[in-house]
C-alpha atoms as an extended CHARMM CRD file, in Angstrom:
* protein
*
       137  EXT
         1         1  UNK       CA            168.0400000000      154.9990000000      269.3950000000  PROA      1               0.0000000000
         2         2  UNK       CA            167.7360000000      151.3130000000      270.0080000000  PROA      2               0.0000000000
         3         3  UNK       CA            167.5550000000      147.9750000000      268.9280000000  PROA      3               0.0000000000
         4         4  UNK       CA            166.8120000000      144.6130000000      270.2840000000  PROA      4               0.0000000000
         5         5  UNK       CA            169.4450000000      142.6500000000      272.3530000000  PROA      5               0.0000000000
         6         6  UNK       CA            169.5110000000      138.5210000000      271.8660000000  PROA      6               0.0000000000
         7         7  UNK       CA            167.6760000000      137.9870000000      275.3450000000  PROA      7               0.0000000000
         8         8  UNK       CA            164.5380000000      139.7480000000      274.0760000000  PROA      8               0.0000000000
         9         9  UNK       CA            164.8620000000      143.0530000000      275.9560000000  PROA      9               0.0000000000
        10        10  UNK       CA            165.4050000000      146.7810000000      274.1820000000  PROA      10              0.0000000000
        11        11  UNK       CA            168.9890000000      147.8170000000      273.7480000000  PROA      11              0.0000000000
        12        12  UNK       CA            169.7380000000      151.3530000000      274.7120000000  PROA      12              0.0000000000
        13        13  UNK       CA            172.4480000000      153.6290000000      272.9460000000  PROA      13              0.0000000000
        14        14  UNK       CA            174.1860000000      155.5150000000      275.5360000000  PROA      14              0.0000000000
        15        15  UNK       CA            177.7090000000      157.3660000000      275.6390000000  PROA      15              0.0000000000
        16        16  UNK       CA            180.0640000000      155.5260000000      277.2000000000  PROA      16              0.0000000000
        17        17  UNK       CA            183.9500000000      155.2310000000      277.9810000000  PROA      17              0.0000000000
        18        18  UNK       CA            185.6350000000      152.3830000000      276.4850000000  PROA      18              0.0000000000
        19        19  UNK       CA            188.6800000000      151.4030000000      278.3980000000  PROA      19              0.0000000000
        20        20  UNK       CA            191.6530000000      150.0280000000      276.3060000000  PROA      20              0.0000000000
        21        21  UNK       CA            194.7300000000      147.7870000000      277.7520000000  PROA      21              0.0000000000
        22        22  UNK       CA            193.7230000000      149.0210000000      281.2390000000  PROA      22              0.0000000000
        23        23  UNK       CA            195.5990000000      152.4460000000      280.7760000000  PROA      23              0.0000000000
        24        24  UNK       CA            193.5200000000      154.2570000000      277.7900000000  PROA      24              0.0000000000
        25        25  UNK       CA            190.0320000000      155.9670000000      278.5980000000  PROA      25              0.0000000000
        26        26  UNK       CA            188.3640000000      156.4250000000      275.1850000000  PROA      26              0.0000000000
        27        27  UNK       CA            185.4360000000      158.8190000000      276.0770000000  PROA      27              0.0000000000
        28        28  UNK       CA            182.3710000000      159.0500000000      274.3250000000  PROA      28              0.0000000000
        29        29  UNK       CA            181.8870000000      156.0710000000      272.4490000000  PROA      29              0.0000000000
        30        30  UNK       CA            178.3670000000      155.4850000000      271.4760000000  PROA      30              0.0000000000
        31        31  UNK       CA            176.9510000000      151.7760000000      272.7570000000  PROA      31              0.0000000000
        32        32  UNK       CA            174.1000000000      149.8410000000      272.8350000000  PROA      32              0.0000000000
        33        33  UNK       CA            173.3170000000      148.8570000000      276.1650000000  PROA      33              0.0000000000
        34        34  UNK       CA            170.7950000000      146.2550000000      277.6850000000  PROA      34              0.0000000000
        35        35  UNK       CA            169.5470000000      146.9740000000      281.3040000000  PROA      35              0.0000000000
        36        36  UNK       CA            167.9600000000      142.7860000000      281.6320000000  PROA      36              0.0000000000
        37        37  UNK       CA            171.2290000000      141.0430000000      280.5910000000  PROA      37              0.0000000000
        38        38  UNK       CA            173.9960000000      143.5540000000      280.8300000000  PROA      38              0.0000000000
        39        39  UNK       CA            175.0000000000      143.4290000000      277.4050000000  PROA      39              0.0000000000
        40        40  UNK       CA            176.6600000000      145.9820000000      275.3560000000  PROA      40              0.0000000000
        41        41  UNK       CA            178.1450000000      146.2340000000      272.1960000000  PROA      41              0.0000000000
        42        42  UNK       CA            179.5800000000      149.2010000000      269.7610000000  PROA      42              0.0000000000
        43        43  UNK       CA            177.2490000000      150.9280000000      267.3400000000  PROA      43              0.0000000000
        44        44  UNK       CA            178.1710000000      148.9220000000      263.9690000000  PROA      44              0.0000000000
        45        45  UNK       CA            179.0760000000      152.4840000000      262.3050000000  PROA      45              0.0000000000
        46        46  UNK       CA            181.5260000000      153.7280000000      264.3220000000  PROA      46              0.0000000000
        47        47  UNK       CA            183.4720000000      150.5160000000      265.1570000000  PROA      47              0.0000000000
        48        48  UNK       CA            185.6760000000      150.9310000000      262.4390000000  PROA      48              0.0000000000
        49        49  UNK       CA            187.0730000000      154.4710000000      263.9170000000  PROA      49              0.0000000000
        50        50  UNK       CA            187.1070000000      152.6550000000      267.2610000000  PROA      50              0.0000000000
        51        51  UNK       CA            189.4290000000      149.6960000000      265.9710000000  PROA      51              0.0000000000
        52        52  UNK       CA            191.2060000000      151.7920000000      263.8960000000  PROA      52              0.0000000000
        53        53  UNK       CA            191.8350000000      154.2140000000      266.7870000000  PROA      53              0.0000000000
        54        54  UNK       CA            192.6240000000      151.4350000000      269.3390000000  PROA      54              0.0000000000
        55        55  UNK       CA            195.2910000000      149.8540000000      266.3840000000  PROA      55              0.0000000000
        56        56  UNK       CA            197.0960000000      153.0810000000      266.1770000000  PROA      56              0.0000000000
        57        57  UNK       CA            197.7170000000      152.6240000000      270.2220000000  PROA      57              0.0000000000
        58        58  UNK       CA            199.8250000000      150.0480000000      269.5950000000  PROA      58              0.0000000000
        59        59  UNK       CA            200.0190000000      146.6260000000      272.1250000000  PROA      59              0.0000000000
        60        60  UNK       CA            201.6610000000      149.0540000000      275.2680000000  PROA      60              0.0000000000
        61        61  UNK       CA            199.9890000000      152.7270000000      274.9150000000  PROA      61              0.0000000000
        62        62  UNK       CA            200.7550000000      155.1640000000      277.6140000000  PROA      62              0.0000000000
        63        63  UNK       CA            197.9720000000      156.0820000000      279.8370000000  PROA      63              0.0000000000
        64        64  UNK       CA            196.1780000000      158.4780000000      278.0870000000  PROA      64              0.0000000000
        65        65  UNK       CA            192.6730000000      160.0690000000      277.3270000000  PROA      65              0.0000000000
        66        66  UNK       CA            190.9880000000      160.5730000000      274.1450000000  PROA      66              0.0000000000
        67        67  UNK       CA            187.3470000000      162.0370000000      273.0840000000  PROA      67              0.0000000000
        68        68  UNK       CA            185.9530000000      159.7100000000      270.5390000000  PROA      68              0.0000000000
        69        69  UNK       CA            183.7920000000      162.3150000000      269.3250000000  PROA      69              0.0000000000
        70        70  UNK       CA            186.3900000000      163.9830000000      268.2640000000  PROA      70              0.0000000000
        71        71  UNK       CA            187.5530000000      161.7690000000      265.3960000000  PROA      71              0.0000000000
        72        72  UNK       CA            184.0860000000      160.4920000000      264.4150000000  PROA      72              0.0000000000
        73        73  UNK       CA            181.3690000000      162.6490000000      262.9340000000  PROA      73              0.0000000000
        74        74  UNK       CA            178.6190000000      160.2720000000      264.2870000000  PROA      74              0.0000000000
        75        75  UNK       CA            179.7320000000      160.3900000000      267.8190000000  PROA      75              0.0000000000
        76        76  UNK       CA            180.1260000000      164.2980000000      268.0340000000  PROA      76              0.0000000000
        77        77  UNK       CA            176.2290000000      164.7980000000      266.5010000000  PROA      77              0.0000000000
        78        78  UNK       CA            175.1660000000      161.9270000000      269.6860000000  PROA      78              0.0000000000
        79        79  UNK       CA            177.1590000000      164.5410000000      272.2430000000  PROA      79              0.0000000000
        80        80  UNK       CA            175.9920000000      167.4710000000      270.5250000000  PROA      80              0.0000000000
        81        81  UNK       CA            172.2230000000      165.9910000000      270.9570000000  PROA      81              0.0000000000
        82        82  UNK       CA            172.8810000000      164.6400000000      274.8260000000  PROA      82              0.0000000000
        83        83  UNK       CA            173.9610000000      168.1330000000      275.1480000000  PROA      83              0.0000000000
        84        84  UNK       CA            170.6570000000      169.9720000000      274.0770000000  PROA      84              0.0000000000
        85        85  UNK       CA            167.8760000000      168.6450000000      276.6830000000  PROA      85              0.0000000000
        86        86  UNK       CA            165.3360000000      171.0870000000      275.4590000000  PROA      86              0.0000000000
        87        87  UNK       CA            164.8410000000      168.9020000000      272.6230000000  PROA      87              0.0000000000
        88        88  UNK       CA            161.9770000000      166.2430000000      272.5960000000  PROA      88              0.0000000000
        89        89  UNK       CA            161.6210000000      166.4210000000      269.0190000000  PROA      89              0.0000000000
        90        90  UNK       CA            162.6440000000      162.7120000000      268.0420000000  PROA      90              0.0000000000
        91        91  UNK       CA            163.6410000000      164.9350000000      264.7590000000  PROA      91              0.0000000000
        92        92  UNK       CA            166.3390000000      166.3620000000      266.0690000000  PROA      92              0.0000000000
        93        93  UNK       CA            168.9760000000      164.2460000000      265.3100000000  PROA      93              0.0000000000
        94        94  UNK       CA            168.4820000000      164.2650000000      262.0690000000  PROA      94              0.0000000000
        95        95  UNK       CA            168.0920000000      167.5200000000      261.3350000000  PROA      95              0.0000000000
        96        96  UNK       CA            171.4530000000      168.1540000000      263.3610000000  PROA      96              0.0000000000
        97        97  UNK       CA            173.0530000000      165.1030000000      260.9560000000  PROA      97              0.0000000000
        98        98  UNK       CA            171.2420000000      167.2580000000      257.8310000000  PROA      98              0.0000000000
        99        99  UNK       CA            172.9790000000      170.6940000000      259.0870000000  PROA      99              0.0000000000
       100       100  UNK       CA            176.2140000000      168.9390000000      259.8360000000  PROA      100             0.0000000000
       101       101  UNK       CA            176.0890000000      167.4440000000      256.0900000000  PROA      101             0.0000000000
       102       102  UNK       CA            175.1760000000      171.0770000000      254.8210000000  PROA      102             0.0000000000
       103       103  UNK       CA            178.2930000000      172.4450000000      257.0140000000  PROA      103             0.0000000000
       104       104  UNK       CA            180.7390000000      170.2240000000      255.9400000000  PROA      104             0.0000000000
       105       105  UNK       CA            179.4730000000      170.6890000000      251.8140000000  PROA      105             0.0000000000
       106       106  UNK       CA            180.5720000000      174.4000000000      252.4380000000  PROA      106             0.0000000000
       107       107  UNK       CA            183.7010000000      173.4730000000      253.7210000000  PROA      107             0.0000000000
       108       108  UNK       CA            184.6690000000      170.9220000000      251.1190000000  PROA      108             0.0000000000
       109       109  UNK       CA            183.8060000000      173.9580000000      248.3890000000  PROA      109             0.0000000000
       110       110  UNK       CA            186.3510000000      175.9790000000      250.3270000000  PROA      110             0.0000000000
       111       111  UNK       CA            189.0810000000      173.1800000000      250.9850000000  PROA      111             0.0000000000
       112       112  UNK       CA            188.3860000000      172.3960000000      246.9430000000  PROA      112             0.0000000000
       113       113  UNK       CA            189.1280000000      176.4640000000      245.7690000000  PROA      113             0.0000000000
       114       114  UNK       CA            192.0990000000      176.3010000000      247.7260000000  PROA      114             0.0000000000
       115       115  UNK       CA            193.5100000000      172.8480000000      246.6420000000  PROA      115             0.0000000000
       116       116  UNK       CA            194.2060000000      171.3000000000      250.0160000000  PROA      116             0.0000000000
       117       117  UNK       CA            193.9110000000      167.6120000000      249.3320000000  PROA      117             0.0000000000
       118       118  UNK       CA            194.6330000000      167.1460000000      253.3000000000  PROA      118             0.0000000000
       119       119  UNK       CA            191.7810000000      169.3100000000      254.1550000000  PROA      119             0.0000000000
       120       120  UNK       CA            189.2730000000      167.7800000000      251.4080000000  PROA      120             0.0000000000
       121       121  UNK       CA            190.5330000000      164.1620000000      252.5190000000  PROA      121             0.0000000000
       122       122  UNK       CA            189.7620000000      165.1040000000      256.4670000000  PROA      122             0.0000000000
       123       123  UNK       CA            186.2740000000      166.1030000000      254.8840000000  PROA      123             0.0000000000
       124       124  UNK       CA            185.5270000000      163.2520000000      252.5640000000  PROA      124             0.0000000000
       125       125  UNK       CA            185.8740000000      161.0560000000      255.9290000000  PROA      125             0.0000000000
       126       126  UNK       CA            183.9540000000      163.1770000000      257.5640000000  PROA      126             0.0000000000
       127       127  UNK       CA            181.0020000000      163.1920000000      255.7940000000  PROA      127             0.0000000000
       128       128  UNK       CA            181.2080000000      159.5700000000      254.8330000000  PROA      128             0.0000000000
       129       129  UNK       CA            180.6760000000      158.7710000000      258.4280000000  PROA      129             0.0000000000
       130       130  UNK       CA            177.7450000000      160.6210000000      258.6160000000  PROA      130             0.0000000000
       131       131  UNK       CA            176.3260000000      159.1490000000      255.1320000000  PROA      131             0.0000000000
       132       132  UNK       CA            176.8100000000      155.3580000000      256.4040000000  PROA      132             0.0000000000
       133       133  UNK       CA            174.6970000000      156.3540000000      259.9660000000  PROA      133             0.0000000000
       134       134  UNK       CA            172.1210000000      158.3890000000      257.6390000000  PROA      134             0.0000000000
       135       135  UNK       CA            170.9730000000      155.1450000000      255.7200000000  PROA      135             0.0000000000
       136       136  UNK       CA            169.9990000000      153.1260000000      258.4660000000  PROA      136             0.0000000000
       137       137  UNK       CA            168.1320000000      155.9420000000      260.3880000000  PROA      137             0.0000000000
């Protein structure tokens, strides 16, 4: 995954830790990266987790650690395929993002026979996350 950065060069996306008010490491975080000019920047579909993670810190967090992948679907598939080096199929992502879809569908048929709006909520993010990334791939 990459796009072009404003000095011409390829952006990379890599997995990176994003460090907030100098006392909160928020792992994971996928970025687009340039090599030439040093430029990085979030991936546009997951900044609104980020920001929304980063407001519920508050001004003066406590030192802390958090695994972004672990509230965004996008960011979990990106570990999940970083994870798996046997793959070179440039496929694979997507079919991962196509099973994860599948999973979550299953589970939203549970959470909906047992009426747990909490659970069907948590899913409804979920798999809106993963919609927004699977239009623009």
């Amino acid at each position: 995954m990459q796009k072009r950065c404003h000095c011409g060069d390829i952006m990379k996306m890599k997995l990176r830790t994003v460090i907030y008010s100098g006392k909160v490491e928020i792992d994971n975080v996928p970025i687009y990266s340039c090599s030439v000019c040093s430029r990085s920047e979030v991936l546009p579909d997951v900044k609104p987790d980020l920001t929304g993670l980063i407001a519920k810190l508050g001004q003066e967090p406590p030192k802390q650690t958090f695994l972004f992948n672990e509230c965004n679907e996008w960011a979990d598939l990106l570990v999940e395929a970083s994870e798996d080096k046997n793959q070179p199929d440039p496929y694979h992502i997507e079919r991962l993002t196509q099973e994860r879809i599948n999973n979550l569908l299953d589970l939203h048929l549970i959470a909906q026979s047992l009426h747990d709006e909490e659970w069907i909520a948590d899913i409804n993010k979920r798999l809106s996350q993963l919609s927004k990334r699977s239009l623009h791939t």
